[in-house]
Chimera marker file (.cmm) of the C-alpha trace (Angstrom):
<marker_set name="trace">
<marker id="1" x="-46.248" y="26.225" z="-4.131" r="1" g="1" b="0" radius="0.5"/>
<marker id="2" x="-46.151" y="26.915" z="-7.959" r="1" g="1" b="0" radius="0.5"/>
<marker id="3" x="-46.015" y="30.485" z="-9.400" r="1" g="1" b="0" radius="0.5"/>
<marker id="4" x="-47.532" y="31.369" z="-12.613" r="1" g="1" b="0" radius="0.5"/>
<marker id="5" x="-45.618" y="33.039" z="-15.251" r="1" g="1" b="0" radius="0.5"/>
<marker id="6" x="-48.077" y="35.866" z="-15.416" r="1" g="1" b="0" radius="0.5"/>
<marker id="7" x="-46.532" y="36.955" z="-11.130" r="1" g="1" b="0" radius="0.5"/>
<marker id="8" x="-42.667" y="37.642" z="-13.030" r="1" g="1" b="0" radius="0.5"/>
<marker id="9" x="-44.487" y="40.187" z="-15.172" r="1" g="1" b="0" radius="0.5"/>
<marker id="10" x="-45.126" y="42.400" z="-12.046" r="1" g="1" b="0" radius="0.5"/>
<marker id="11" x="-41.669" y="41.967" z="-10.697" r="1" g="1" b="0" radius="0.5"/>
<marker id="12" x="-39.761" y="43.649" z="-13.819" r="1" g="1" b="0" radius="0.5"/>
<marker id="13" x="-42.428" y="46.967" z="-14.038" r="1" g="1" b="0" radius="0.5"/>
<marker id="14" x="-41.149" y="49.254" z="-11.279" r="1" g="1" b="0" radius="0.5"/>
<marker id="15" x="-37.212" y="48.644" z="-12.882" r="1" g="1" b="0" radius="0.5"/>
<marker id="16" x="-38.861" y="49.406" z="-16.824" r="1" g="1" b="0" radius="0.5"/>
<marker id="17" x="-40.403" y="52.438" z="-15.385" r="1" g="1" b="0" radius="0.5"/>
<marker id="18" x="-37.411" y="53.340" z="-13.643" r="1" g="1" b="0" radius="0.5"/>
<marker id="19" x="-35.336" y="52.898" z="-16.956" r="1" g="1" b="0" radius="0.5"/>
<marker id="20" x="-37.876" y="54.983" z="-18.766" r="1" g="1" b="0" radius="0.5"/>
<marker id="21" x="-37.881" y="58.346" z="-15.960" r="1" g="1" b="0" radius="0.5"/>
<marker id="22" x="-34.087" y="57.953" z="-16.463" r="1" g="1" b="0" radius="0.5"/>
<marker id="23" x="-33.785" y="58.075" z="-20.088" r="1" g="1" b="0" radius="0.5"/>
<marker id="24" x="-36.847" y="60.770" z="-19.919" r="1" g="1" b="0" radius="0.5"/>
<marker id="25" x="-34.545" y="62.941" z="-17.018" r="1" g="1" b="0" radius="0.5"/>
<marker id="26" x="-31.305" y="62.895" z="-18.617" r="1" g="1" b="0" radius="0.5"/>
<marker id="27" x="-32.423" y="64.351" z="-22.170" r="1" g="1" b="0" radius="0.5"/>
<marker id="28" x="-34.167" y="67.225" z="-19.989" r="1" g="1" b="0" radius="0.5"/>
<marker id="29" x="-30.835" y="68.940" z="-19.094" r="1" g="1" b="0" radius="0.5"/>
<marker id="30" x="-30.486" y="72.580" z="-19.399" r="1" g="1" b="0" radius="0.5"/>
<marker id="31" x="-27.010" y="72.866" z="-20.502" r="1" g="1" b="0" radius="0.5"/>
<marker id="32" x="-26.334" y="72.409" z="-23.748" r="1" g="1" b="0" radius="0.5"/>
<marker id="33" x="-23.408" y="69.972" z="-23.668" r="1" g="1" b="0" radius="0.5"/>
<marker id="34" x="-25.207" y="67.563" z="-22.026" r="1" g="1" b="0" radius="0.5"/>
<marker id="35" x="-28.321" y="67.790" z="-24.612" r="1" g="1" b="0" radius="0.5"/>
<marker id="36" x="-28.712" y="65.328" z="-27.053" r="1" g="1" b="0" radius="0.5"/>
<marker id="37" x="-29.646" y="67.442" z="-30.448" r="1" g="1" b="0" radius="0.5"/>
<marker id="38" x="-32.907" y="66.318" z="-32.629" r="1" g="1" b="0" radius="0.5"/>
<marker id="39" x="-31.990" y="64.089" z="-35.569" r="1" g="1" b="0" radius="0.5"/>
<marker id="40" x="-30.542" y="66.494" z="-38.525" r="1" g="1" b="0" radius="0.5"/>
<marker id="41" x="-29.844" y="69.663" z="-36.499" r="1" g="1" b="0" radius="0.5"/>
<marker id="42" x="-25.658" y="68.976" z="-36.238" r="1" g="1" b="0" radius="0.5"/>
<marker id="43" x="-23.489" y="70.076" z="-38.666" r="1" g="1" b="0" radius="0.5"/>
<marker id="44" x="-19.358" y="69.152" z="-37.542" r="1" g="1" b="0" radius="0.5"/>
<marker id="45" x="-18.512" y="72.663" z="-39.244" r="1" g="1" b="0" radius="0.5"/>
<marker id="46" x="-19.800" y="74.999" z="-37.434" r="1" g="1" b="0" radius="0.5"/>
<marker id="47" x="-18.952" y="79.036" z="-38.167" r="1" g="1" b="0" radius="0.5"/>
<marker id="48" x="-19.154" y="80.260" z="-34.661" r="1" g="1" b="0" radius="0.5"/>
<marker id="49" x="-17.073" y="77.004" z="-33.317" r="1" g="1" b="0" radius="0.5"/>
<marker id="50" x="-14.641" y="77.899" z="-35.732" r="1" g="1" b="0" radius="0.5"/>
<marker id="51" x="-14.570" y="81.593" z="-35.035" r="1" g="1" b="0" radius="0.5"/>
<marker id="52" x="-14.520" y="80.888" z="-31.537" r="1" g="1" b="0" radius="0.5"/>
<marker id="53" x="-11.473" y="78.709" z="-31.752" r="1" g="1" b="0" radius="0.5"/>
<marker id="54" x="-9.771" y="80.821" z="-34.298" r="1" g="1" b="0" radius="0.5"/>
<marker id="55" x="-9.839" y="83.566" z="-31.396" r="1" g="1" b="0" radius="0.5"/>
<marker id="56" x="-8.770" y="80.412" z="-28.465" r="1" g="1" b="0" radius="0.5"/>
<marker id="57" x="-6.142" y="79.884" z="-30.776" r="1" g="1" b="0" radius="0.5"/>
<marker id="58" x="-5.255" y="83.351" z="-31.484" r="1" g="1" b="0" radius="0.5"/>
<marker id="59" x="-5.466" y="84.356" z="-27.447" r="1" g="1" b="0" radius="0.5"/>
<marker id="60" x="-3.165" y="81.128" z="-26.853" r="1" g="1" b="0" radius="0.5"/>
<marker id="61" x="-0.367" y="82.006" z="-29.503" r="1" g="1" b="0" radius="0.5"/>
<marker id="62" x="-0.146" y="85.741" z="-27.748" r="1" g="1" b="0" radius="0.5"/>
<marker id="63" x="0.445" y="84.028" z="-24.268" r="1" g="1" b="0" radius="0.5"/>
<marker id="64" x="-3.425" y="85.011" z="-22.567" r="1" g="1" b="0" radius="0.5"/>
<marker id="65" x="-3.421" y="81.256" z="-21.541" r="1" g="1" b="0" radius="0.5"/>
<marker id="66" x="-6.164" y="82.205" z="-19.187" r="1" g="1" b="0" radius="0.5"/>
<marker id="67" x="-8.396" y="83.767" z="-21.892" r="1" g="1" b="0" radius="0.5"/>
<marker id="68" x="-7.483" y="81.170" z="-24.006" r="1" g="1" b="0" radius="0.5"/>
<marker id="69" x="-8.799" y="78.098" z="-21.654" r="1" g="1" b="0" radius="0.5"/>
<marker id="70" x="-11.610" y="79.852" z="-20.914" r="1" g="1" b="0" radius="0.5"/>
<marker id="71" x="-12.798" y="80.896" z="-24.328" r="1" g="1" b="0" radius="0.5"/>
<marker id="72" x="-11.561" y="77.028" z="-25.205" r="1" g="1" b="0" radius="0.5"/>
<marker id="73" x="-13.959" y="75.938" z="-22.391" r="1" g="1" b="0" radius="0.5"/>
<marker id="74" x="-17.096" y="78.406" z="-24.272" r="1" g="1" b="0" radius="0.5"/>
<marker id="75" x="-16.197" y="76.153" z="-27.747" r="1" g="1" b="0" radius="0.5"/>
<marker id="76" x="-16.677" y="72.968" z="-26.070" r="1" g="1" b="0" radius="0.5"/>
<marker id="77" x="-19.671" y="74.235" z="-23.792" r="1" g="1" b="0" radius="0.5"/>
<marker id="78" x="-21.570" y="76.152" z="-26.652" r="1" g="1" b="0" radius="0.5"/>
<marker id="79" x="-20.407" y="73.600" z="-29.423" r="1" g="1" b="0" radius="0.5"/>
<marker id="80" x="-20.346" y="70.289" z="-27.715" r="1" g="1" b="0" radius="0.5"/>
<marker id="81" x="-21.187" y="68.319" z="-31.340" r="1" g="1" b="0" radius="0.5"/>
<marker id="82" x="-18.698" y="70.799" z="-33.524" r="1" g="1" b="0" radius="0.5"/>
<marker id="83" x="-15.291" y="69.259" z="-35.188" r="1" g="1" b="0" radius="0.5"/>
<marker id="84" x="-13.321" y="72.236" z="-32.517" r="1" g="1" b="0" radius="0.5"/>
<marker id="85" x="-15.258" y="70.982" z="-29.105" r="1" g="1" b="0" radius="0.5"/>
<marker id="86" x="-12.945" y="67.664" z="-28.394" r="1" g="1" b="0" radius="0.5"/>
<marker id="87" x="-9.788" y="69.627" z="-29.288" r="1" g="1" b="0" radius="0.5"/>
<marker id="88" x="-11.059" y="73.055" z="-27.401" r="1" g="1" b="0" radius="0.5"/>
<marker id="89" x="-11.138" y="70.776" z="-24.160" r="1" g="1" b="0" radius="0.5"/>
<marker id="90" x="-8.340" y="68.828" z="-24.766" r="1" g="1" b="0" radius="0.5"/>
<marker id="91" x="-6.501" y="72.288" z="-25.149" r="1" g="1" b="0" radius="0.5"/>
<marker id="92" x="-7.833" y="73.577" z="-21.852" r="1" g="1" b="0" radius="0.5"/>
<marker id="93" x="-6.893" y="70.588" z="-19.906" r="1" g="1" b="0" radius="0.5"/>
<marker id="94" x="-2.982" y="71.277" z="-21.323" r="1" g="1" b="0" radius="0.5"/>
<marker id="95" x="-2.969" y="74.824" z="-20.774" r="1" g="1" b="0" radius="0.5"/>
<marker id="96" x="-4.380" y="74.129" z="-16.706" r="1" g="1" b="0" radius="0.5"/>
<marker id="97" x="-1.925" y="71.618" z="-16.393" r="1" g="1" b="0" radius="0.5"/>
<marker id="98" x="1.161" y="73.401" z="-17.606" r="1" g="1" b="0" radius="0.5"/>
<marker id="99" x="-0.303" y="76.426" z="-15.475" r="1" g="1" b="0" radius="0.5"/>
<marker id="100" x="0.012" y="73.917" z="-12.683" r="1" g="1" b="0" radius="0.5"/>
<marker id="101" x="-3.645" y="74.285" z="-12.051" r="1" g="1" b="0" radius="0.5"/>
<marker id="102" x="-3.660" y="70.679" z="-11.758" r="1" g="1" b="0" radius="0.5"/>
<marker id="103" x="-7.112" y="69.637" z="-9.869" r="1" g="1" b="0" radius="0.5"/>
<marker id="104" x="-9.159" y="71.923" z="-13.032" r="1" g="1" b="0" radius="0.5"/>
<marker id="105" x="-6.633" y="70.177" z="-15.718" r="1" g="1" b="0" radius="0.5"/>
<marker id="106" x="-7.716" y="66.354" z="-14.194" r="1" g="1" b="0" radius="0.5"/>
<marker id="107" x="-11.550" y="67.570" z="-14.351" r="1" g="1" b="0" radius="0.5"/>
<marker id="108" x="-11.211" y="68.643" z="-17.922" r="1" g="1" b="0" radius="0.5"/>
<marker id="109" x="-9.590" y="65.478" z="-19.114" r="1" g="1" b="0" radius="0.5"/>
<marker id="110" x="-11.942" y="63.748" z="-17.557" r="1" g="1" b="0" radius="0.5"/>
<marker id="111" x="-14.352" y="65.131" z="-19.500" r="1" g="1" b="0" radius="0.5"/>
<marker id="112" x="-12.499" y="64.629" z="-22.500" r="1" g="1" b="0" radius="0.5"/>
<marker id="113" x="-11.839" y="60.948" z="-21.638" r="1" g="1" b="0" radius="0.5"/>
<marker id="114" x="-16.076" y="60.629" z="-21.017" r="1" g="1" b="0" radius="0.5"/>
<marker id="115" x="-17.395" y="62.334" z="-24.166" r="1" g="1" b="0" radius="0.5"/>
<marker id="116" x="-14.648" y="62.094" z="-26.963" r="1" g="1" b="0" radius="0.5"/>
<marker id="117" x="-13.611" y="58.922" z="-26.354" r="1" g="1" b="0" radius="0.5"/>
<marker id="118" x="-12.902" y="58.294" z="-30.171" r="1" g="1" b="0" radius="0.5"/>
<marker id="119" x="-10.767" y="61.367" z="-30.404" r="1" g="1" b="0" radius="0.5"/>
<marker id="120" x="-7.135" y="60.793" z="-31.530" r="1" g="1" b="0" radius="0.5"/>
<marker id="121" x="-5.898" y="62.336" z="-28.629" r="1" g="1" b="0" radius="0.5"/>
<marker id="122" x="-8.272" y="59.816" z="-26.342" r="1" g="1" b="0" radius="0.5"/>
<marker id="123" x="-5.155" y="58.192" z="-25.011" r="1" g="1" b="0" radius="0.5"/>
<marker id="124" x="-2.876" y="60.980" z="-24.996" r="1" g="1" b="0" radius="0.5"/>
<marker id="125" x="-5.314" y="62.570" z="-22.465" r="1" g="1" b="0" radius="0.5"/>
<marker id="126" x="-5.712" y="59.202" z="-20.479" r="1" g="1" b="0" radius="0.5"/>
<marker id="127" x="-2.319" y="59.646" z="-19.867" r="1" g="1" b="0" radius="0.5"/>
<marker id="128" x="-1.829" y="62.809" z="-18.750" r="1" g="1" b="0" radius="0.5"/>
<marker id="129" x="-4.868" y="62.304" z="-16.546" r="1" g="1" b="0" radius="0.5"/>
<marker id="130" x="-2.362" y="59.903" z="-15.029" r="1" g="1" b="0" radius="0.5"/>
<marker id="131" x="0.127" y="62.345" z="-14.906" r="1" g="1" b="0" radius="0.5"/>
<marker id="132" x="-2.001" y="64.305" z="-12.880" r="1" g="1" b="0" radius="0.5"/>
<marker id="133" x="-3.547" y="61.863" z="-10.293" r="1" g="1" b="0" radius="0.5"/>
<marker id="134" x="0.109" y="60.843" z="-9.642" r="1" g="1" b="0" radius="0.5"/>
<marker id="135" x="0.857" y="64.074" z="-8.913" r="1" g="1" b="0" radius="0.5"/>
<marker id="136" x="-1.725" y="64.498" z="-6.388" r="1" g="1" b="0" radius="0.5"/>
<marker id="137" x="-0.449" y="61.259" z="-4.571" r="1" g="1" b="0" radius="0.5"/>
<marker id="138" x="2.773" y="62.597" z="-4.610" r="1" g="1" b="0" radius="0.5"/>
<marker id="139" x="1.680" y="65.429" z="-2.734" r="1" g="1" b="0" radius="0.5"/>
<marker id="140" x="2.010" y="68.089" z="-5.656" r="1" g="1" b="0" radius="0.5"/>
<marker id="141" x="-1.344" y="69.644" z="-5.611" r="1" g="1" b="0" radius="0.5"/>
<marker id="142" x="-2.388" y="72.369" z="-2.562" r="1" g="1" b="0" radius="0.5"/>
<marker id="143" x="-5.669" y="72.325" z="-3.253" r="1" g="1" b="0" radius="0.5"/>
<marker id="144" x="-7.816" y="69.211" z="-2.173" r="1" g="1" b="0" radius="0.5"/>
<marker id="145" x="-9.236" y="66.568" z="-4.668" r="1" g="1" b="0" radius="0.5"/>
<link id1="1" id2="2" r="1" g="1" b="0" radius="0.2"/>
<link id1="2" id2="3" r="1" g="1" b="0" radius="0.2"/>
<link id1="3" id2="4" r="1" g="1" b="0" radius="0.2"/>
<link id1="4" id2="5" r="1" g="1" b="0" radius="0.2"/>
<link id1="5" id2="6" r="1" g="1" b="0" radius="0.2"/>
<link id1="6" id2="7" r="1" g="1" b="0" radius="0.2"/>
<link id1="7" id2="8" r="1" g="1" b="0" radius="0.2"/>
<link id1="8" id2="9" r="1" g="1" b="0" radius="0.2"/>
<link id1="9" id2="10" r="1" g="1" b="0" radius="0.2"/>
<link id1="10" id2="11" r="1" g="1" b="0" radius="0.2"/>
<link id1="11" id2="12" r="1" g="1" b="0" radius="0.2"/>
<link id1="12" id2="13" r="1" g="1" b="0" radius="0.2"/>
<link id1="13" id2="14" r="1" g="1" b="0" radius="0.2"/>
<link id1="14" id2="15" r="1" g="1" b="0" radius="0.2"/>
<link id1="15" id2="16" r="1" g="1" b="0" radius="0.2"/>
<link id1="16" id2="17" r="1" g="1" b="0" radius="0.2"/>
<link id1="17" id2="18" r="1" g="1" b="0" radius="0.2"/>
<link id1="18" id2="19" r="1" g="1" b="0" radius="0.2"/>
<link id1="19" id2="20" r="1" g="1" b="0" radius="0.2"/>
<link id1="20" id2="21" r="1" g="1" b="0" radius="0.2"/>
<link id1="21" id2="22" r="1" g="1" b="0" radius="0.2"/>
<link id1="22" id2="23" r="1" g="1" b="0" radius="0.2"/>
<link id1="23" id2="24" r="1" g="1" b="0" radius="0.2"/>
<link id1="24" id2="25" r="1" g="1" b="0" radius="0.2"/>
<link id1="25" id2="26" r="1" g="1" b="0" radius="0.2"/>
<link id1="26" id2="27" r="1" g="1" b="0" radius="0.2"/>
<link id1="27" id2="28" r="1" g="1" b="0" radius="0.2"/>
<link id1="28" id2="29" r="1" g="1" b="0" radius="0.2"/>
<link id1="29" id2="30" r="1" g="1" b="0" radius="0.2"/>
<link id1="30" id2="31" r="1" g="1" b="0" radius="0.2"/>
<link id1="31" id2="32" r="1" g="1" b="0" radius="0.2"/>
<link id1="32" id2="33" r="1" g="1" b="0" radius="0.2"/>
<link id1="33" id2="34" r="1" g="1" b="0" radius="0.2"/>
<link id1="34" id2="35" r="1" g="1" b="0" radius="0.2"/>
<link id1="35" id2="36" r="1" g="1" b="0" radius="0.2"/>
<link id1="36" id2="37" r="1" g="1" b="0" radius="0.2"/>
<link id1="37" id2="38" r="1" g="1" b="0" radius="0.2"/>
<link id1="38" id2="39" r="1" g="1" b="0" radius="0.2"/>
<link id1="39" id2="40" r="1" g="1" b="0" radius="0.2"/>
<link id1="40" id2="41" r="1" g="1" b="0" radius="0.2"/>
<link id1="41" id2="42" r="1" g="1" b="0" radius="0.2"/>
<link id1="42" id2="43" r="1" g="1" b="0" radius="0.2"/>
<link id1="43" id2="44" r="1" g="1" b="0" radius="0.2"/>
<link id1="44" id2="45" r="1" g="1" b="0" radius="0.2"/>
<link id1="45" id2="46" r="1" g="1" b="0" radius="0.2"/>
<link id1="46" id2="47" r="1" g="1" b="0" radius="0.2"/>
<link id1="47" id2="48" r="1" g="1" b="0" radius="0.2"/>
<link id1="48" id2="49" r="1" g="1" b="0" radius="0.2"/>
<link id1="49" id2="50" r="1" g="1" b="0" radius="0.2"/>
<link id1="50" id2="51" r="1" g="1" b="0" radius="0.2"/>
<link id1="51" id2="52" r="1" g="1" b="0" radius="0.2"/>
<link id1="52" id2="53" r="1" g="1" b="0" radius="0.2"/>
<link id1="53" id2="54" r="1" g="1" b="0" radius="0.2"/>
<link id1="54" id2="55" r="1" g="1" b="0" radius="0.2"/>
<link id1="55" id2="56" r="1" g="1" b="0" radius="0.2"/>
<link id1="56" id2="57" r="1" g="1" b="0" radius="0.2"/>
<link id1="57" id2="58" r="1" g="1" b="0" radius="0.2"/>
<link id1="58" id2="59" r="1" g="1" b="0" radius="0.2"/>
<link id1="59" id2="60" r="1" g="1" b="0" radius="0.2"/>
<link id1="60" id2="61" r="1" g="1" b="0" radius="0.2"/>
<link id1="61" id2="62" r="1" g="1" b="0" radius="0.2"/>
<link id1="62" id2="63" r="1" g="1" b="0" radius="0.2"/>
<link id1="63" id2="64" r="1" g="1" b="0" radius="0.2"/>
<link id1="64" id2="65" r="1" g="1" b="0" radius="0.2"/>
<link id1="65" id2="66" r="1" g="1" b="0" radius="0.2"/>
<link id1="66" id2="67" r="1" g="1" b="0" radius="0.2"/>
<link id1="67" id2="68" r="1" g="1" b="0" radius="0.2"/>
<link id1="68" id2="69" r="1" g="1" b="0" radius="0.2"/>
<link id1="69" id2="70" r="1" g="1" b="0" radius="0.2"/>
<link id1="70" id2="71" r="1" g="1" b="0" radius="0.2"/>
<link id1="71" id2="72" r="1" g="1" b="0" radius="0.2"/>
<link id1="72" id2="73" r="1" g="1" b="0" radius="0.2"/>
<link id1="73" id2="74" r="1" g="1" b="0" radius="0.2"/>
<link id1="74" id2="75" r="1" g="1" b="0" radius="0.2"/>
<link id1="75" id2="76" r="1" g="1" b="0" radius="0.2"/>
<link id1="76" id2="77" r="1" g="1" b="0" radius="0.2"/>
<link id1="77" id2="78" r="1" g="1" b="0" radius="0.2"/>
<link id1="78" id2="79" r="1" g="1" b="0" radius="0.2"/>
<link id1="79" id2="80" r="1" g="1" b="0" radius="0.2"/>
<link id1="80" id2="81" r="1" g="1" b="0" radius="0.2"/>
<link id1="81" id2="82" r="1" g="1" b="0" radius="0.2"/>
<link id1="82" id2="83" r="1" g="1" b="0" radius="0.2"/>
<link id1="83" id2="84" r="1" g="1" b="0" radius="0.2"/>
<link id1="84" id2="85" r="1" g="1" b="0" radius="0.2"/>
<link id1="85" id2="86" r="1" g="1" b="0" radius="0.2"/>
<link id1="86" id2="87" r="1" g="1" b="0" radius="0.2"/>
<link id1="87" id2="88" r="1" g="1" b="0" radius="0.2"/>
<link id1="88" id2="89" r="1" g="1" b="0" radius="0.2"/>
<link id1="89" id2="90" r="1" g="1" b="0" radius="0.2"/>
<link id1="90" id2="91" r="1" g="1" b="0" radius="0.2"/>
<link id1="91" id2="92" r="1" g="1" b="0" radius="0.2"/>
<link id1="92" id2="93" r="1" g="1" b="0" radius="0.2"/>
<link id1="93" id2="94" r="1" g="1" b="0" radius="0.2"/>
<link id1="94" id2="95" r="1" g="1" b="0" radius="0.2"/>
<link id1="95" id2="96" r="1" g="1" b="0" radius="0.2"/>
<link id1="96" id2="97" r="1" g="1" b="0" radius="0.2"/>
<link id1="97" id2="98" r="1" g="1" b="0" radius="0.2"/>
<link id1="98" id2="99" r="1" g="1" b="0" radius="0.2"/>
<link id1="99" id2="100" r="1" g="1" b="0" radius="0.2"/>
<link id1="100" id2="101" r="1" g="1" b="0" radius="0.2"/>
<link id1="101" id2="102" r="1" g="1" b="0" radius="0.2"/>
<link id1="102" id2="103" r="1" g="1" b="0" radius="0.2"/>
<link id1="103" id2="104" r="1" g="1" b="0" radius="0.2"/>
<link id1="104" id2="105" r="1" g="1" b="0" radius="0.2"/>
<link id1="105" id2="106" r="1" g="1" b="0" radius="0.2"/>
<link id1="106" id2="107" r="1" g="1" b="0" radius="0.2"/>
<link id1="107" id2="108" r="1" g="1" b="0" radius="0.2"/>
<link id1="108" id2="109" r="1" g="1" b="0" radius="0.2"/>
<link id1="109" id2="110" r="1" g="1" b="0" radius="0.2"/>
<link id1="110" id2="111" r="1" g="1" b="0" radius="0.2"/>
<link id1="111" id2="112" r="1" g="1" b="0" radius="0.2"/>
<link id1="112" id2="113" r="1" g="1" b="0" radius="0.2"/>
<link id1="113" id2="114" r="1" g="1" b="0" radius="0.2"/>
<link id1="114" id2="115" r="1" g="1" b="0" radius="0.2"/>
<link id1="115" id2="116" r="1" g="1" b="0" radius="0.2"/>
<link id1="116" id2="117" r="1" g="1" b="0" radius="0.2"/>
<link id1="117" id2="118" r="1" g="1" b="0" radius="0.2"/>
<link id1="118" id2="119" r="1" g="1" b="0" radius="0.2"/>
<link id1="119" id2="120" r="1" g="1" b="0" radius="0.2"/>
<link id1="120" id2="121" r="1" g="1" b="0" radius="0.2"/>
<link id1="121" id2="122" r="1" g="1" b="0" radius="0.2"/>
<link id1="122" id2="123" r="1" g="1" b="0" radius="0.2"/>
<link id1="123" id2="124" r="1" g="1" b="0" radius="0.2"/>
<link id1="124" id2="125" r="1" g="1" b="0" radius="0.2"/>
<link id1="125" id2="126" r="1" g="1" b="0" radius="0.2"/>
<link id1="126" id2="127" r="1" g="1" b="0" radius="0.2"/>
<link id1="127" id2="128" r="1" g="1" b="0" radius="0.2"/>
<link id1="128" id2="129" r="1" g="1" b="0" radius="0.2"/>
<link id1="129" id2="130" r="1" g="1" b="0" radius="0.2"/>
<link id1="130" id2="131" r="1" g="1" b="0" radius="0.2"/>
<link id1="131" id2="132" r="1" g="1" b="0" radius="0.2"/>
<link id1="132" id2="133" r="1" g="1" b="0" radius="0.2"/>
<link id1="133" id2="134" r="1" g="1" b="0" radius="0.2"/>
<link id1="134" id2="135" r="1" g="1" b="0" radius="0.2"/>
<link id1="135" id2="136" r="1" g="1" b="0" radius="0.2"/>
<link id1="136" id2="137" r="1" g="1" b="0" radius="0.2"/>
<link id1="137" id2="138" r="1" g="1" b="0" radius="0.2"/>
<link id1="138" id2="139" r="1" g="1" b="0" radius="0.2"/>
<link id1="139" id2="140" r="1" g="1" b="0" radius="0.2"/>
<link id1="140" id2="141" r="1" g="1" b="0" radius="0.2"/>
<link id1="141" id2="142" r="1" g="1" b="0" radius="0.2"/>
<link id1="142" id2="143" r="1" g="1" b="0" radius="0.2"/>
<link id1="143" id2="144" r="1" g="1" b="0" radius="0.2"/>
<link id1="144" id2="145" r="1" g="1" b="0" radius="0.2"/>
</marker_set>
C-alpha cells in the first residue's frame, strides 16, 4: 500500500512542538545566569562586575579565600554576560581546588568548561578538571561524587 506525502507531515508535528516547549522552557529560568538577555541590554563592562571583583580580588590577596570564592561565585551568578564572570569562576574553581575542596572545584570548572568555552583559560580549566576527576579515582576525595 502507497502512502501519500501529505501522512509524513503528521509524523514530524509532535517532535516541532516538542522543540518549540523546549526552546519556550529554557528561556523561562529564574536565575539569572541561565537567562538569555533581550537584544542590546549587555554591556562586557559592567561597574558592579567590576566592583564586585575588585573586592574578590581584594578578599583573595588578604588570604579570605572563602570570601573570596564566594563573592567570585556572586560575579559570575549576578554578571553571567560581564568581561569578570568567566574569570570570577575560573578563580573559584582554583581557590576550591587548592583548598582541597575538590568535588565543588570539579562542579565549577565544569561550569566554566559549559559556558565560557572561548575563554583563554578554556583548556587550562579542562585540564585541571582532569586533575580533579583523577583524583577522585585515586581515592583522594572523602566526599562522594
Amino acid at each position: 500500500m502507497r502512502r501519500s506525502s501529505s501522512s509524513h507531515a503528521y509524523l514530524f508535528t509532535p517532535f516541532t512542538a516538542l522543540a518549540a516547549a523546549s526552546l519556550l522552557l529554557s528561556s523561562c529560568s529564574k536565575d539569572a545566569h541561565e537567562r538569555v538577555p533581550r537584544a542590546g541590554t549587555i554591556t562586557a563592562n559592567n561597574p558592579k562586575a567590576e566592583t564586585l571583583f575588585a573586592k574578590a580580588t581584594q578578599q583573595e590577596a588578604s588570604g579570605k579565600l572563602g570570601k573570596a570564592a564566594k563573592t567570585y561565585f556572586e560575579v559570575y551568578k549576578n554578571y553571567p554576560f560581564s568581561t569578570q564572570a568567566a574569570e570570577s569562576l575560573y578563580k573559584r574553581a582554583v581557590i576550591q581546588e587548592n583548598d582541597g575542596d575538590l568535588f565543588d572545584a570539579f562542579e565549577s570548572y565544569q561550569i566554566f568548561i559549559n559556558r565560557y568555552s572561548a575563554n583563554s583559560q578554556y583548556s587550562t580549566a579542562l585540564a585541571k578538571q582532569a586533575k580533579v576527576a583523577h583524583a577522585a579515582a585515586d581515592g583522594h576525595i572523602t566526599n562522594n561524587f
